[in-house]
N, C-alpha and C positions, 0 to 999 in steps of 0.2 A: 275824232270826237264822236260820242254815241247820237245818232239820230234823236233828237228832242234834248237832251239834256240841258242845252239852254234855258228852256222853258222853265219859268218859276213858277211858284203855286196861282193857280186863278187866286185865289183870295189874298194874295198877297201886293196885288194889283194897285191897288191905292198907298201901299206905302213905296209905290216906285216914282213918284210922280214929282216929290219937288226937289229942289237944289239941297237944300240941306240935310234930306237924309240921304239923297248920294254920296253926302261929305260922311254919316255915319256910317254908312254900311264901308266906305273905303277906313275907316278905323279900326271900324269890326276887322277888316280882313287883316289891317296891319296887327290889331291883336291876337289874330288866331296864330298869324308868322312868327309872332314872337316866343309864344305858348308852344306851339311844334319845336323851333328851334330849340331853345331850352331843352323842353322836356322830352326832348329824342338826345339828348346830352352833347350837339351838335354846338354849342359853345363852351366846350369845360378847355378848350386848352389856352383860355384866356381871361383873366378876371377871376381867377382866383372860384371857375365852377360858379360865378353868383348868376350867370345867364339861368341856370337851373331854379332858383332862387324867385329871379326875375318874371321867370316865366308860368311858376305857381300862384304867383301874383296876380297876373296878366289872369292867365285860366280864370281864377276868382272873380277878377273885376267881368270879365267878356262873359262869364256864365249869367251875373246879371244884368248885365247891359244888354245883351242878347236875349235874356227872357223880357225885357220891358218891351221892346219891340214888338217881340212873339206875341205878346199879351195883346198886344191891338189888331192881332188881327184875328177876324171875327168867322166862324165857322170853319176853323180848320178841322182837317180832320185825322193829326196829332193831337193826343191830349196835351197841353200846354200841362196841366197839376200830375199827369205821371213823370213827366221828364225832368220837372223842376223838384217836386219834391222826394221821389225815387231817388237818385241819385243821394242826393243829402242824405236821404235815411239809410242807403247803402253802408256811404261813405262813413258814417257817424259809429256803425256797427264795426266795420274791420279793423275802424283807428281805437275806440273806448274799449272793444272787450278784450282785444290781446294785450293791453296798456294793464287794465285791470288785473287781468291774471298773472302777467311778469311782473308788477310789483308785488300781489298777495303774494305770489313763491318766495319773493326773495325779501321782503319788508324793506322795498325802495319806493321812491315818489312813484305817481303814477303818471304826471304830463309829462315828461322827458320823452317816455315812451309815444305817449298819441304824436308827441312831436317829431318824433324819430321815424316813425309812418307815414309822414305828410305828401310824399308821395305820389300815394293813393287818390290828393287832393286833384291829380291829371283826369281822373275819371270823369272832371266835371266839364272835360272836351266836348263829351259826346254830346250829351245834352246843348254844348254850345254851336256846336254847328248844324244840330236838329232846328236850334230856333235860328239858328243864319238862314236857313232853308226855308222858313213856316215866313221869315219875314222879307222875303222877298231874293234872298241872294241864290241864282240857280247853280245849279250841280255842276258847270264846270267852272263856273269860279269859285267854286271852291276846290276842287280837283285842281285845277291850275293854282291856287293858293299851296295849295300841300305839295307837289311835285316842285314847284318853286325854292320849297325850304330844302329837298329833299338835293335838286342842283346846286344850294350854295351850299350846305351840309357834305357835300361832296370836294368842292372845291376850298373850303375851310380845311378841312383834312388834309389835303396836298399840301396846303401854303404850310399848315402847321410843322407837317412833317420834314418840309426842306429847308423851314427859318429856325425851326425849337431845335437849340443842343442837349440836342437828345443823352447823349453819353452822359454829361453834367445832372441833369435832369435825372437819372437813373439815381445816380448817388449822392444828389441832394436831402439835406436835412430837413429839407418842407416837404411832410406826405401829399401835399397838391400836389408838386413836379413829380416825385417821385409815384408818385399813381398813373403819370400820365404814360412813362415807358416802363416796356416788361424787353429782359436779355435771357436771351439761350443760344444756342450755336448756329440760329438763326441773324445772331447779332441786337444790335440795338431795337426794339418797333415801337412805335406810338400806337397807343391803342386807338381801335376805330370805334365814332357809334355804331355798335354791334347791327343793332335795327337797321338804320339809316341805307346799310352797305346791304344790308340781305333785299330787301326790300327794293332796292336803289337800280340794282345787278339784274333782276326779273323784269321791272320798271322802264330804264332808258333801253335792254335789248328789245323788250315786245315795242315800244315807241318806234325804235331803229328802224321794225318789219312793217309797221302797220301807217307811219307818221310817215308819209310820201315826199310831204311838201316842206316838210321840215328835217328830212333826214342828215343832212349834214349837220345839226345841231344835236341830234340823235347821237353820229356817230361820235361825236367829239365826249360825247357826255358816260357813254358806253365806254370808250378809250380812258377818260381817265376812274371811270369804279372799278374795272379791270385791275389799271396800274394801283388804286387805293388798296384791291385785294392782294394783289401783287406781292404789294412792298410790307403788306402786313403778315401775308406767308402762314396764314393758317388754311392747313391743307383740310380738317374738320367741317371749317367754315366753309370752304371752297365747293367738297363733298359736297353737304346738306344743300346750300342754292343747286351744284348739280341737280343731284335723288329731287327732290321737290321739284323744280318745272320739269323733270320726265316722269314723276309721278301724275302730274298735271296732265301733259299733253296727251298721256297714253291713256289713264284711270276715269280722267275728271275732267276733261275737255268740254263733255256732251253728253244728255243722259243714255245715250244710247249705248255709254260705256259704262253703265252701271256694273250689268250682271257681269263682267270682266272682273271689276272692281270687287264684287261680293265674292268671288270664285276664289280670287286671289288676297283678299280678307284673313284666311287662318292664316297663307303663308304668311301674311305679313306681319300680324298676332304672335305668330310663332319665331318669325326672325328676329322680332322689337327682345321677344323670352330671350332667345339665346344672346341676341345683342347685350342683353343684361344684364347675364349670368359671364359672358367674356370680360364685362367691363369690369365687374369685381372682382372678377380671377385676374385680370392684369394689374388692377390697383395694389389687389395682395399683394402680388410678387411686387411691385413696381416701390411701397410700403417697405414689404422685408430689407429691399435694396435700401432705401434713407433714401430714394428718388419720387416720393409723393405722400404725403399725408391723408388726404382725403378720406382712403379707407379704414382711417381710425376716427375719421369725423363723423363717417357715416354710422360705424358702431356706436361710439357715443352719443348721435342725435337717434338711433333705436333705443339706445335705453334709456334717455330721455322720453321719449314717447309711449316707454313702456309705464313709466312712471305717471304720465301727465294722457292717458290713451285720447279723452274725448275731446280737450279744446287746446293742449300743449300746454308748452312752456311759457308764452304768450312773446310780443313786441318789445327787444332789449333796447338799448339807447345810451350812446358814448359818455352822457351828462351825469349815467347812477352807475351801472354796470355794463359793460359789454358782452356778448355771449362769448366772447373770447377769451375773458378775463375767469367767466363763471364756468365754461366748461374744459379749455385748455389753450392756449395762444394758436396755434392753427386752424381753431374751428371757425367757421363764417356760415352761417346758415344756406345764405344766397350761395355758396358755390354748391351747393350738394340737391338742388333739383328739387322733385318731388317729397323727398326725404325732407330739406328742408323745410319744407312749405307744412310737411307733419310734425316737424318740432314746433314750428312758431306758432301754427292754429290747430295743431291735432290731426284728429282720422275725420273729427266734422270737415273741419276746415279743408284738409285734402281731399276728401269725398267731393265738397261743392267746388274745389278748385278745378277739378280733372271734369265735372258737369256743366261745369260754367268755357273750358276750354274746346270741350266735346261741340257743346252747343255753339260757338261759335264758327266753329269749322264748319259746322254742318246745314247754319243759318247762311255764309259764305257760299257754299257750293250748291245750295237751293236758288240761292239768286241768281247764280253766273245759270245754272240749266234752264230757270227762267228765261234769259237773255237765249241763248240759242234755241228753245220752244221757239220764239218768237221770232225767229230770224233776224235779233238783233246782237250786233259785237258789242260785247259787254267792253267796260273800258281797259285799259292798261293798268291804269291804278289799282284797281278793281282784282284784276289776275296777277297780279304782283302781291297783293297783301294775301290772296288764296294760296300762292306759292308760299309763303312766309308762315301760314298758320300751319300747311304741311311741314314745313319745318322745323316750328316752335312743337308739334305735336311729336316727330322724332325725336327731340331731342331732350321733350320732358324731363327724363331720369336726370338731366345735368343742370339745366336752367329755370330759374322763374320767370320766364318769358312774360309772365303777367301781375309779376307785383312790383320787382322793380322798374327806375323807373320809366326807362324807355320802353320797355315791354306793355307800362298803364298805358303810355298814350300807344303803344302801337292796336292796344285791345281795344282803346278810345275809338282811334278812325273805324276798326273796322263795324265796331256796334253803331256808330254815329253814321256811317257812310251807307252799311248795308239796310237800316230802318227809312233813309230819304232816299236812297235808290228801288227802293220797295214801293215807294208812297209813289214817287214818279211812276214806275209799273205798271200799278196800280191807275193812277189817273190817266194813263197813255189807254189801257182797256178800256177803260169808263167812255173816255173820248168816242173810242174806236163802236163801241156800242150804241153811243148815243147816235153815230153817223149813221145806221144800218137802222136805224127805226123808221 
């Protein structure tokens, strides 16, 4: 644990004190578990995915249950009216205008689509564990809150994997079973939560080195995300957690490795080039063979965009049209990356996507050099999710790391995590000032 983190806001002080908001604040946290679980998709291989459901729900309820709190307490210094109504007005903008513009294109309803984004509605994490923090609940209970979901998210996976008949499941007539495994000559796999496992793999190893007194639970925990990556056998995946924590350790560890970092900046600019320019040369040929579609998807979501340059094609939805239906059975927005993200909101919309992704990275790695300025070890969780943004940032051309849905909440914690680890920071100086007067 980080030195001080315990510590909750001084002014949160009085609402620590009686019996029954201990009993809220222990709800609050059971709502956040729920909300993570879900919305890192870490219950879809039961119930038919309504955990995801469940847990948009939860988000909603705990965003205001958690701002009423927040509310009472008096001289913070989080804006209580940015966080609360920021978000909403975010939110209100990504789901109504890409809704808008996919049915003006194609003269379908328009709520299908806002509903078909909802999504999006995980954003309203952050803000809920900003006011978990403003109202009393400290940093590592909530850090122990999320690492929590992230061990039983782990271990759901495994049981899934050696109870679900898998084979049956592949060629089932319910696109729920049948969504849940994918077969190549790798054999049967159940898919993992993507996040969950990246995230998960950086997470129990740095615990393993740093968690002394708890390392046997460490290693037990390390041993089975291994075998989850294992059995899942994607060597991509495997890579990327690689490249990201030795990009970490070597790049980004300390600021003292900046000018490394800036040196090594174009090759890296220039490798991401050629990285991009190989992936479409292999699609091509891999296309001509009848062994990948994609790089017809990708042409057709360019000319799409050439059509629609400044806000796309906008937000489709299963209930009027699907994009598969309107532009060819194998297109899927979500599978084609950045690209995608310029059909469905345009060059605005991918301009603020890749500014919003930038920013986060870059708001991440100013906190963790924070933390070693000051000769303090930043957390586990903390360098786990910095390893994950370097990875969500290599892999841009492929994934929407940040709209759908595990990607919102994983964009959640870390706006949410790095604003109340800043503010602690922040009052650890102010302390430390006020001592030397």
């Amino acid at each position: 644990m980080i030195a001080g983190l315990e510590q909750t806001p001084p002014s949160a002080d009085k609402l620590q004190g009686g019996s029954a908001l201990i009993s809220h604040r222990a709800i609050l946290k059971v709502m956040l578990w729920i909300a993570l679980f879900g919305g890192f998709q870490s219950g879809k291989y039961f119930l038919y995915n309504r955990m995801q459901e469940l847990s948009l729900g939860v988000t909603v309820l705990l965003f205001f249950y958690a701002a009423y709190f927040a509310a009472q307490v008096k001289n913070s210094s989080i804006s209580w009216s940015f966080w609360f109504f920021g978000p909403i007005f975010g939110i209100a903008l990504v789901t109504t205008i890409p809704a808008y513009l996919f049915s003006n294109h194609n003269n379908v309803a328009m709520l299908p689509s806002v509903l078909a984004n909802r999504a999006i509605l995980n954003y309203l994490l952050s803000p809920c564990i900003v006011f978990l923090y403003v109202s009393g609940t400290s940093i590592s209970e909530i850090e122990n809150t999320i690492i929590s979901v992230f061990k039983w998210s782990v271990i759901v996976y495994l049981f899934s994997y050696f109870t679900l008949p898998l084979p049956i499941y592949f060629v089932s007539d319910d696109p729920w079973k049948a969504g849940l495994v994918t077969f190549d000559y790798r054999g049967y796999r159940l898919k993992i939560p993507f996040k969950v496992m990246v995230i998960s793999a950086t997470l129990f190893l740095h615990k393993l080195g740093t968690d002394k007194e708890n390392r046997g639970t460490w290693l037990m925990f390390s041993a089975f995300v291994v075998l989850s990556l294992n059995l899942y056998t994607s060597r991509s995946l495997n890579a990327g957690i690689v490249i990201s924590a030795v990009a970490f350790f070597f790049l980004l560890k300390n600021k003292r490795r900046a000018p490394l970092f800036m040196m090594l900046l174009p090759i890296i600019i220039l490798g991401q080039a050629y990285g991009i320019v190989s992936f479409f040369d292999h699609l091509a040929i891999e296309n001509a063979a009848g062994k990948d579609v994609r790089y017809d998807s990708y042409k057709k979501a360019l000319g799409i965009i050439e059509k629609y340059p400044l806000l796309g094609m906008g937000m489709a939805s299963a209930a009027t049209i699907t994009d598969s239906k309107l532009i060819w059975k194998y297109f899927f927005a979500d599978d084609i990356g950045i690209v995608g993200v310029a059909y469905r909101y345009g060059l605005v919309g991918a301009s603020l996507y890749l500014i919003f992704a930038f920013k986060l990275i870059s708001n991440q790695i100013s906190l963790h050099w924070r933390y070693t300025a000051l000769n303090l070890r930043n957390s586990s969780l903390q360098i786990a999710l910095l390893c994950t943004m370097i990875n969500a940032v290599l892999n841009m051309i492929l994934n929407l790391d940040f709209i759908n849905p595990d990607g919102v909440m994983f964009a959640s914690l870390v706006i949410s995590l790095n604003a109340i680890h800043k503010r602690h920071l922040n009052s650890q100086k102010s302390i430390a000032a006020n001592s030397h007067q």
